[in-house]
N, C-alpha and C positions, 0 to 999 in steps of 0.2 A: 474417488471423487476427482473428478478432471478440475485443474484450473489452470489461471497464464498471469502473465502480467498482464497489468491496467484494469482487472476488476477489480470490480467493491465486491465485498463477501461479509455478509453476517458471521463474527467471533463469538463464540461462547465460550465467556471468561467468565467462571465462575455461576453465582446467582444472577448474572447481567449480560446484555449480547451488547457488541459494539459494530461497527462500519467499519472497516479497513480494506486500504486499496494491496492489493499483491504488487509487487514488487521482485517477489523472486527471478531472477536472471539467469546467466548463463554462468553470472560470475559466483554462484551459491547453489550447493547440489549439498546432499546427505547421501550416504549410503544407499537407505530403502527410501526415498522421498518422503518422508513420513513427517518434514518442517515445512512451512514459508517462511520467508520474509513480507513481514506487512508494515504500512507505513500508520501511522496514528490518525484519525478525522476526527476534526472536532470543527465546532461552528467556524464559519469562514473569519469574522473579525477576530476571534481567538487565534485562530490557528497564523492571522499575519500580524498579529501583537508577541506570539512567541519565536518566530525564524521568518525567517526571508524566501526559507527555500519549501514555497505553499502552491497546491495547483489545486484549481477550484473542481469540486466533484460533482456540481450542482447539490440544489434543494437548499443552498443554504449554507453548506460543508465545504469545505479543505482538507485536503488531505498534507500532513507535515511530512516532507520525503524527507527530514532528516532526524526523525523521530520512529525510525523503525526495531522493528521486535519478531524477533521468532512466535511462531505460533503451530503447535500440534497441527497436521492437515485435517484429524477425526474433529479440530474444533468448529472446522468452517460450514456452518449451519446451511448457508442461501446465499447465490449469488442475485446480485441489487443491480447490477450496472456496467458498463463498461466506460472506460474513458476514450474519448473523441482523438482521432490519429494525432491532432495538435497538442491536443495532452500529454498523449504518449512521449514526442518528440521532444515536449517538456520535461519531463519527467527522466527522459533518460539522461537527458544533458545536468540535470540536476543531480543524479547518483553519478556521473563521472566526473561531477566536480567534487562532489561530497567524498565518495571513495576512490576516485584516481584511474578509474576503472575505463576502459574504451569499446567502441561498439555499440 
């Protein structure tokens, strides 16, 4: 299963799927690539009542880049979407502030 940063990917966690954007970079590898990093979406005025650091994924949603979580790659069911280059640009500058990270 191919994926990259800045898509949305259906999670199947459990009895329930959820929306999460990837994240994985250059700065997070595993051995066999067999994790991501995905960040949490949840409806847009939630997601900028709980952090600051929120980039809108459309439909509705945010995605909280500093609410991120490993996820199995066998879990990611469908990818949904991609996020717009200005996203992207957001986004990165948001994990380089958050993790310290550059590039």
């Amino acid at each position: 299963m191919s994926h990259r940063f800045g898509e949305l990917w259906t999670v199947q966690l459990g009895d329930r799927e959820e929306v999460r954007l990837i994240v994985t970079g250059d700065f997070y590898h595993t051995l066999y690539n067999d994790n991501v990093l995905t960040a949490h979406v949840e409806a847009a005025d939630l997601a900028h009542t709980l952090t600051a650091f929120v980039v809108d994924v459309g439909e509705g949603q945010a995605a909280m880049i500093d609410r991120i979580s490993t996820v199995a790659a066998v879990r990611l069911k469908g990818k949904v979407g991609d996020l717009p280059e200005a996203q992207l640009a957001a986004v990165r500058g948001m994990i380089a502030t958050i993790f310290g990270t550059t590039g």
